[in-house]
N, C-alpha and C positions, 0 to 999 in steps of 0.2 A: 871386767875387773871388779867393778862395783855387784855384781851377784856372786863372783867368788868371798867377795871380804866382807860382804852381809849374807848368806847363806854356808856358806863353805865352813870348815872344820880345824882349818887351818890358824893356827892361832899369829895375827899381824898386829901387832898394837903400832901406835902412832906417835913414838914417844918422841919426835918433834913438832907435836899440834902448837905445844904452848910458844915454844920458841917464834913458830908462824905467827900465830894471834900475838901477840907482843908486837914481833915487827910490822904486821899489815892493820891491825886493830888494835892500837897501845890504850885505849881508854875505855878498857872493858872488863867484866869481874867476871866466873863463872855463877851459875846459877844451877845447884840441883834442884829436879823438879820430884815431888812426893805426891803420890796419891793420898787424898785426904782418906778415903776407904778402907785400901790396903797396908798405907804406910810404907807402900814399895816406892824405891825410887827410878823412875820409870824415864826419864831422860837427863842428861846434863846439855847445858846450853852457855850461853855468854852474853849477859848484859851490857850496856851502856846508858847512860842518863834518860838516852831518847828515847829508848826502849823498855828502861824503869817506870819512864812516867806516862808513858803508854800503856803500860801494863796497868799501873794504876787509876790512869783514866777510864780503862776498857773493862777490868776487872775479868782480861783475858790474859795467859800470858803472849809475853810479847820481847822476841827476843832478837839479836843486833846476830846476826848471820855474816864469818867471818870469814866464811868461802866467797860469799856474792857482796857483802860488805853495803847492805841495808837491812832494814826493817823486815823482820822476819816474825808474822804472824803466825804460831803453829795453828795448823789444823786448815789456815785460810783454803787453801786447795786441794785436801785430801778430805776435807768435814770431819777430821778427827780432834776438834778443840774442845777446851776445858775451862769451867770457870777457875777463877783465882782465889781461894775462898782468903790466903794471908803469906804476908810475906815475912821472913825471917834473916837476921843479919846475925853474921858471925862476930867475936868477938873484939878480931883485928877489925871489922869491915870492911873485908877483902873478899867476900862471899855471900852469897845469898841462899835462903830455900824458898820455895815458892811450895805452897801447897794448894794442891787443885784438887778440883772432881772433875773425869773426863764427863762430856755429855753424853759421849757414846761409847762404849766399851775399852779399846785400846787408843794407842795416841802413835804408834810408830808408822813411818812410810812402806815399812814392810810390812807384808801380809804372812798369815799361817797358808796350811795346805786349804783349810777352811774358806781362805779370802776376807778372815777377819783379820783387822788391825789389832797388833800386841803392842806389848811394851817395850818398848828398846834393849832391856835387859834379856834378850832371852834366850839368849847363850851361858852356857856356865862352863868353866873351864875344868877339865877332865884333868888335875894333878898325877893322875900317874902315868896318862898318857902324852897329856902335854897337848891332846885336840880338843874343840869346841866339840859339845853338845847341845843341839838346840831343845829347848824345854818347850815351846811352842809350835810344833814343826807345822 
């Protein structure tokens, strides 16, 4: 299932993520993440306090994982981590950006046909078709 809906064509969105995160993790904000380089925004995640001030203690991000419902280090087991160069708050403050430099090329769990790590973005949606295209295959 998980290689269909990260590789596949088929466009799935999850438009009950938020509803989940509210009821199993009510005290957490999203976080887009931005390449300080590219100014692509390269993953969205969900903070909480613990994982705010972890991030700012480590000057990694560091973000509250709302599948497994702890402390969620990106990159800890894949070597795909980034510094934190700043963080930014939305109007409301209901929102974060984090802006990073990855250390090593991409930052997502999947890989190209390459076996290098990309950015989570890299699908785009084919409007006339209505399929995913992957831009990184």
């Amino acid at each position: 299932m998980a290689k269909e809906l990260e590789e596949g064509n088929e466009l799935q969105l999850d438009f009950s993520k938020l509803a989940k995160v509210s009821a199993n993790c009510p005290d957490v904000i999203p976080v887009a993440v931005q390449n300080a380089d590219t100014r692509e925004i390269i993953l969205v995640a969900y903070v909480n306090q613990r994982a705010l001030d972890r991030s700012i203690e480590t000057k990694s991000a560091v973000f509250w994982s709302t599948s497994r419902n702890e402390l969620w280090e990106k990159g800890k087991t894949s070597g795909e981590t980034f510094d934190l160069l700043e963080i930014r708050v939305n109007c409301e403050q209901n929102s974060l950006v984090y802006i990073v430099k990855p250390r090593r090329g991409g930052i997502c769990h999947t890989k190209n046909q390459a076996g290098e790590p990309r950015n989570c973005y890299y699908r785009r949606l084919n409007m006339e078709t209505g399929s995913l295209e992957n831009i990184d295959p």
